[in-house]
KEDO-770801 format. One line per field, with one value per residue: residue number from 1; residue in three letters; x, y, z of N, C-alpha, C in turn. Coordinates in pm, whole numbers, m for minus. Example, Ala and Ser with C-alpha at 12.3 -4.5 7.8 and 13.67 -1.06 7.14 Angstrom:
! residues 2
seq <- (1:2)
type <- (ALA:SER)
n.X <- (1319:1285)
n.Y <- (m569:m225)
n.Z <- (780:708)
ca.X <- (1230:1367)
ca.Y <- (m450:m106)
ca.Z <- (780:714)
c.X <- (1320:1290)
c.Y <- (m330:3)
c.Z <- (780:787)
This chain:
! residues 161
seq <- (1:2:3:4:5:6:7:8:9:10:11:12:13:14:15:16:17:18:19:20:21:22:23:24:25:26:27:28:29:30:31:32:33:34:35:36:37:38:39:40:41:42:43:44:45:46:47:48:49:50:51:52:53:54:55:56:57:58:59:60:61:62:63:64:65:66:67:68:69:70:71:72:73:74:75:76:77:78:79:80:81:82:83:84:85:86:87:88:89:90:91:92:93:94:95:96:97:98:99:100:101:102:103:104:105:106:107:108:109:110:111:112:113:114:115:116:117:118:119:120:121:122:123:124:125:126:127:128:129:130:131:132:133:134:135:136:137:138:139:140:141:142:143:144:145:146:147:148:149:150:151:152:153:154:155:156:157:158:159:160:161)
type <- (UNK:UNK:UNK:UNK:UNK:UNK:UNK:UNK:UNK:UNK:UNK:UNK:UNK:UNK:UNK:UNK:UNK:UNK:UNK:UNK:UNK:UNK:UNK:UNK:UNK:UNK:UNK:UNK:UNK:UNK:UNK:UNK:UNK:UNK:UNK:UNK:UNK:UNK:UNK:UNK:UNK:UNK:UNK:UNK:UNK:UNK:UNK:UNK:UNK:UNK:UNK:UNK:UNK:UNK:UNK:UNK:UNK:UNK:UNK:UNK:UNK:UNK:UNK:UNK:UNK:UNK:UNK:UNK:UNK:UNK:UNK:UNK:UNK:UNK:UNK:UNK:UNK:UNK:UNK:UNK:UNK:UNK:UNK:UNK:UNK:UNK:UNK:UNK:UNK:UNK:UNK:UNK:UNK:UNK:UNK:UNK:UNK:UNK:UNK:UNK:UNK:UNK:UNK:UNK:UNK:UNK:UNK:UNK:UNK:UNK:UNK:UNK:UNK:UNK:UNK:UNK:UNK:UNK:UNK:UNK:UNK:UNK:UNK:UNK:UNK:UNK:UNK:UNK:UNK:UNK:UNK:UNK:UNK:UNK:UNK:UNK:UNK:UNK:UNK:UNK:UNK:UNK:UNK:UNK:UNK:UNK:UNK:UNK:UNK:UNK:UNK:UNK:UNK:UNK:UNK:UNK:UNK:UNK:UNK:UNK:UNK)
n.X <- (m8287:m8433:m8397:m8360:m8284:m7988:m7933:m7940:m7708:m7504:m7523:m7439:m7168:m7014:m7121:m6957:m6712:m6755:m6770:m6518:m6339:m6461:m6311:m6030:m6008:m6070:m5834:m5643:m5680:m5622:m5359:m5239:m5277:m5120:m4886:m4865:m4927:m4675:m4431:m4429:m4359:m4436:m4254:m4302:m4143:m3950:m3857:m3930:m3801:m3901:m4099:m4218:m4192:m4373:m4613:m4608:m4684:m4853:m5074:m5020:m5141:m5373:m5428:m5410:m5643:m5886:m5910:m5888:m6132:m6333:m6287:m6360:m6608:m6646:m6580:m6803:m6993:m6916:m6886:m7163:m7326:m7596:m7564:m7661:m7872:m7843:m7839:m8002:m7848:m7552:m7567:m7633:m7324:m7210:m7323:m7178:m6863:m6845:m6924:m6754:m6495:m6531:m6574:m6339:m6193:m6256:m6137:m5908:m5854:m5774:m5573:m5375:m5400:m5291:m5002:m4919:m4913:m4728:m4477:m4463:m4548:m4818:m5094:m5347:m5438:m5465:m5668:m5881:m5882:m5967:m6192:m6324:m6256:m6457:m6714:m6717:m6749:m6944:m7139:m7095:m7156:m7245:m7625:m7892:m8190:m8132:m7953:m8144:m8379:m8225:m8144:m8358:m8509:m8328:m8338:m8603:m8618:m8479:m8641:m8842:m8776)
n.Y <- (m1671:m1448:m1454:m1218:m1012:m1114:m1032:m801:m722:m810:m650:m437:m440:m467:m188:m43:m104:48:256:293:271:528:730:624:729:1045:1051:1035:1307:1457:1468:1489:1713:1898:1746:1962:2198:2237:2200:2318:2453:2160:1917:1649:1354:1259:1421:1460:1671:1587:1571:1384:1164:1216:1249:969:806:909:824:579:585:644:463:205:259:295:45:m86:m12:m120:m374:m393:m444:m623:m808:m835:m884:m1134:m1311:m1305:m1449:m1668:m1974:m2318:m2513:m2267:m2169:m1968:m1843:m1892:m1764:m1487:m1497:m1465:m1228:m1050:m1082:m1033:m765:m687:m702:m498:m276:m236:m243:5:190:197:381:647:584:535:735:914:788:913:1149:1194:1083:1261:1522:1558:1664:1774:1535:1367:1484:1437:1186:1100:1223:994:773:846:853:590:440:541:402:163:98:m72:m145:m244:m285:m335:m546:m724:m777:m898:m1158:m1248:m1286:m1407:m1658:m1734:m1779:m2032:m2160:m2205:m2418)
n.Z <- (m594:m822:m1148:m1271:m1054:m1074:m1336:m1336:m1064:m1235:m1459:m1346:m1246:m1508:m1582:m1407:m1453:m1720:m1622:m1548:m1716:m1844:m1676:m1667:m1948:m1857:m1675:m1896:m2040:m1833:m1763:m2006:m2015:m1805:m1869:m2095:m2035:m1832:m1926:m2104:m2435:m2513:m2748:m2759:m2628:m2816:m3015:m3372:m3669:m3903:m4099:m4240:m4058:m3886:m4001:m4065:m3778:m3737:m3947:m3815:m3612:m3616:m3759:m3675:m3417:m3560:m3670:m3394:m3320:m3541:m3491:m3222:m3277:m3469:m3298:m3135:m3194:m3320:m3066:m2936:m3099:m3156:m2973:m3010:m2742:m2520:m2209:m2004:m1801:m1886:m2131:m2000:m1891:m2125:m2299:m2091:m2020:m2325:m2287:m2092:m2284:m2510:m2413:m2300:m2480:m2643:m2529:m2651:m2918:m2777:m2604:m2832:m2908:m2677:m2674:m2943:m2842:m2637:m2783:m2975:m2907:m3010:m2925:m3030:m3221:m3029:m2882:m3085:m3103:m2825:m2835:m2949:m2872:m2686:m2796:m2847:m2622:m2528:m2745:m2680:m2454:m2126:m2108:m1966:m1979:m2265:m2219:m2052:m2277:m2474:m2392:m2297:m2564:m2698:m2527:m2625:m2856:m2866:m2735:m2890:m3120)
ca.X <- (m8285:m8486:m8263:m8371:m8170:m7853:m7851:m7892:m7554:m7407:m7483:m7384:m7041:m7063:m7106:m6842:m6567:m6738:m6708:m6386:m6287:m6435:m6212:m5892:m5995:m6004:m5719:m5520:m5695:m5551:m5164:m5188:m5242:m5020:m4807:m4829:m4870:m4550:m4312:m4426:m4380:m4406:m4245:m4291:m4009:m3864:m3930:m3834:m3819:m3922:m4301:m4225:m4209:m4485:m4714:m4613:m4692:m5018:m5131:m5036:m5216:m5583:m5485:m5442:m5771:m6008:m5908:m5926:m6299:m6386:m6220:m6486:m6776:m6644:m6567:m6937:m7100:m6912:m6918:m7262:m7384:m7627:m7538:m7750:m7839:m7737:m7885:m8011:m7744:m7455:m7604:m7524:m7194:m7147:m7288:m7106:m6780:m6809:m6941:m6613:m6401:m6554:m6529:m6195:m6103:m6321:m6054:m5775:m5822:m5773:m5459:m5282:m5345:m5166:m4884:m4837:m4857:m4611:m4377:m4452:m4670:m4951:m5185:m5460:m5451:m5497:m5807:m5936:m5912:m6041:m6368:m6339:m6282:m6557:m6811:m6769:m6751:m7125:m7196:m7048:m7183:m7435:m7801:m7950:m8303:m8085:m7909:m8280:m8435:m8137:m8150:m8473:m8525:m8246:m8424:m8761:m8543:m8433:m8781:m8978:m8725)
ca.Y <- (m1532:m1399:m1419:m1006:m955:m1210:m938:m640:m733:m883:m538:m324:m485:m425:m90:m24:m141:146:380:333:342:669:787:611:866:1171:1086:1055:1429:1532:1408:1544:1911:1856:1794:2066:2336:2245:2147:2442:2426:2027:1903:1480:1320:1187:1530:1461:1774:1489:1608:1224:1053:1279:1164:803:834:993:737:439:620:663:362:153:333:238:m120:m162:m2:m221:m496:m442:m435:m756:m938:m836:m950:m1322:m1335:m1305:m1533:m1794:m2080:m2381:m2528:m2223:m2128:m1810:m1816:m1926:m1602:m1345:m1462:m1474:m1091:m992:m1115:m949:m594:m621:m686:m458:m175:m231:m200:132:268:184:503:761:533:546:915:949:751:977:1295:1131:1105:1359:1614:1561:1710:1793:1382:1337:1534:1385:1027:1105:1219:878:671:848:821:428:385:566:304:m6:79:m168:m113:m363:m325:m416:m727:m837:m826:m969:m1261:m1312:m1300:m1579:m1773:m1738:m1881:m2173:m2222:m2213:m2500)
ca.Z <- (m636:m972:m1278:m1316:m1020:m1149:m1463:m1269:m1006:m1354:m1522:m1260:m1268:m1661:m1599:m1299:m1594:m1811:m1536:m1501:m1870:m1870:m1561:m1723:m2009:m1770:m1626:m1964:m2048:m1675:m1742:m2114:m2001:m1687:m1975:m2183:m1957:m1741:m2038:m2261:m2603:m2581:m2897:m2716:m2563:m2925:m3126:m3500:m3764:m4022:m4134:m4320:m3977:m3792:m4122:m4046:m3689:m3784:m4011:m3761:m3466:m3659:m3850:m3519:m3399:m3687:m3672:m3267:m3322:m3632:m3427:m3102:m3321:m3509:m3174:m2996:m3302:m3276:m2921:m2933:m3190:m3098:m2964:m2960:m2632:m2437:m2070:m1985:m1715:m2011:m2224:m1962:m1889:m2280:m2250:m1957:m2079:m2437:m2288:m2040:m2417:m2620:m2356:m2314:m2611:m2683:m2455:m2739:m2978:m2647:m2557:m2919:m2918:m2580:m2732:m3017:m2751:m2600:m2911:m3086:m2890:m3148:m2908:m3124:m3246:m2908:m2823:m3153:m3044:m2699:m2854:m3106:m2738:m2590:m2860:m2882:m2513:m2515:m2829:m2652:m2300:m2111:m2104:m1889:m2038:m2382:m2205:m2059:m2411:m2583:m2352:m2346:m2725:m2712:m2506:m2625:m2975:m2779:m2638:m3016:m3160)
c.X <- (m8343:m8363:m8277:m8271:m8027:m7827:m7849:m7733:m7471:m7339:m7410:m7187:m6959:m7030:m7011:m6726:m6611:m6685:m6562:m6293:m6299:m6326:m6074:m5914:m5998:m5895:m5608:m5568:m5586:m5409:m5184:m5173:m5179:m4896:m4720:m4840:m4736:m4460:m4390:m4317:m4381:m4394:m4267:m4128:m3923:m3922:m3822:m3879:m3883:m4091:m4302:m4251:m4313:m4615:m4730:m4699:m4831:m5115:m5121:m5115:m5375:m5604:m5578:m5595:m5852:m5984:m5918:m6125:m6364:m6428:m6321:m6587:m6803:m6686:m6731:m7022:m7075:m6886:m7056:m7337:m7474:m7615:m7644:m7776:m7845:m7857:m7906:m7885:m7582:m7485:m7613:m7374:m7161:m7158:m7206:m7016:m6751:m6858:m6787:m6500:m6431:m6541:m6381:m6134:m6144:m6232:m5910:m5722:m5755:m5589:m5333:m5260:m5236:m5008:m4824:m4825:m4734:m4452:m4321:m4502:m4795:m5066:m5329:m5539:m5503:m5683:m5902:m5983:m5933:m6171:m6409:m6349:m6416:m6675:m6821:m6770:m6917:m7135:m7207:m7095:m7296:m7508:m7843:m8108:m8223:m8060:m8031:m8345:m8343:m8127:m8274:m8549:m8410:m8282:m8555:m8665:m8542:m8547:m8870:m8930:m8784)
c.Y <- (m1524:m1370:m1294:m932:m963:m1078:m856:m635:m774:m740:m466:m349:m432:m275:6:19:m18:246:429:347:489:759:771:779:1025:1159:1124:1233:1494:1551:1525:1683:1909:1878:1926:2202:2325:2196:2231:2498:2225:2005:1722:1453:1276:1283:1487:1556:1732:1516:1428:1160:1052:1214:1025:776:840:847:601:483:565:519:232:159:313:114:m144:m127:m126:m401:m550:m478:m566:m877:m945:m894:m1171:m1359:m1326:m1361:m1642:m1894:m2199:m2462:m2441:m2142:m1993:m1760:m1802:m1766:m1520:m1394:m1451:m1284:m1032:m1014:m999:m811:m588:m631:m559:m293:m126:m173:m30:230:306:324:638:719:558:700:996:889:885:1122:1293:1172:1205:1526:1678:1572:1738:1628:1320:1374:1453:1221:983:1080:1104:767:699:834:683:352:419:441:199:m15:4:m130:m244:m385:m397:m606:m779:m894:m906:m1122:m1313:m1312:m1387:m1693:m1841:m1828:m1986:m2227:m2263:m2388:m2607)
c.Z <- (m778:m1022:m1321:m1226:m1055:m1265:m1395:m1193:m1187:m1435:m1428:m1238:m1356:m1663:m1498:m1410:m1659:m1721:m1510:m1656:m1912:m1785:m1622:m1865:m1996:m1722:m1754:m2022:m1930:m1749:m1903:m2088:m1909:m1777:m2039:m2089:m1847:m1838:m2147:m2292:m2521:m2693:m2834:m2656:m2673:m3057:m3247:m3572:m3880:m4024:m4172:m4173:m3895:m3842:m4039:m3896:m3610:m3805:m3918:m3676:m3544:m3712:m3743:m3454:m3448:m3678:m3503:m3262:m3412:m3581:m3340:m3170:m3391:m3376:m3121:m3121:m3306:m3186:m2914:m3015:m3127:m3084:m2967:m2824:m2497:m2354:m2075:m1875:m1806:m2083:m2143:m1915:m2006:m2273:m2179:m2009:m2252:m2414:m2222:m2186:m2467:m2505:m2323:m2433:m2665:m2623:m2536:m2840:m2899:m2607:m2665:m2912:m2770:m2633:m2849:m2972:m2684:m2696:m2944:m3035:m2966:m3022:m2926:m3144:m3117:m2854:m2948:m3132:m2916:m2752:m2920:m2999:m2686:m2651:m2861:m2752:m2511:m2618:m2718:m2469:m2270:m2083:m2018:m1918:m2207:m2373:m2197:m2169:m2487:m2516:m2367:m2499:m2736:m2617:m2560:m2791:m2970:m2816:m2801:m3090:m3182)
């Protein structure tokens, strides 16, 4: 079989996992208004009057959120480093492998903000770190003309040595 098809089934895999990251993030949209329109007023299941603890709450959600993003962009950068030695077959599972991480994780900002809807019915925090999931799931999604060139510009590396 041509190693063009090997990435294409590889990507298409690749991009299944995004598909369904985006779906996990419709569904947590679904449940949140499910939510709030059948338990109106939601104050969360653990409402505190404490603006001090809502703050706190706050600040761990986005904080959480900025460090699992920082985090993907760290990991796909040293997951992807060149190795010496390494197969064109070896460099898409190294791809393949760090798009299914780094998508995963792009799913993490969408997830804290359901937590603190949860809590708190921070709502708003919520829709905010949907759009903050769904912007870095578009970043972090696979391209399969990207993987081809990125492999083959690590081979053609190999090959000059």
């Amino acid at each position: 079989m041509e190693f063009r098809q090997v990435i294409k089934r590889t990507h298409r895999i690749a991009a299944l996992v995004g598909y369904s990251v985006f779906g996990a993030l419709v569904l947590y949209l679904v449940l949140v208004e499910l939510i709030r329109r059948t338990m109106a007023p939601f104050y969360g299941l653990y409402p505190v009057s404490s603006i001090q603890a809502i703050t706190k709450i706050r600040y761990l959600g986005y904080g959480l959120s900025a460090i699992s993003v920082i985090l993907a962009r760290v990991l796909q950068s040293w997951l992807l480093r060149r190795k010496a030695g390494s197969k064109a077959q070896d460099l898409l599972n190294r791809l393949h492998r760090t798009s299914l991480i780094v998508l995963i994780m792009s799913e993490l900002p969408a997830l804290f903000g359901l937590i603190m809807f949860l809590i708190h019915g921070l709502y708003r925090d919520f829709y905010i770190l949907l759009v903050v999931s769904i912007i870095v799931l578009f970043i972090f999604f696979p391209r399969r003309q990207a993987w081809e060139d990125w492999i083959l510009s690590q081979t053609e590396t190999e090959g000059s040595r």
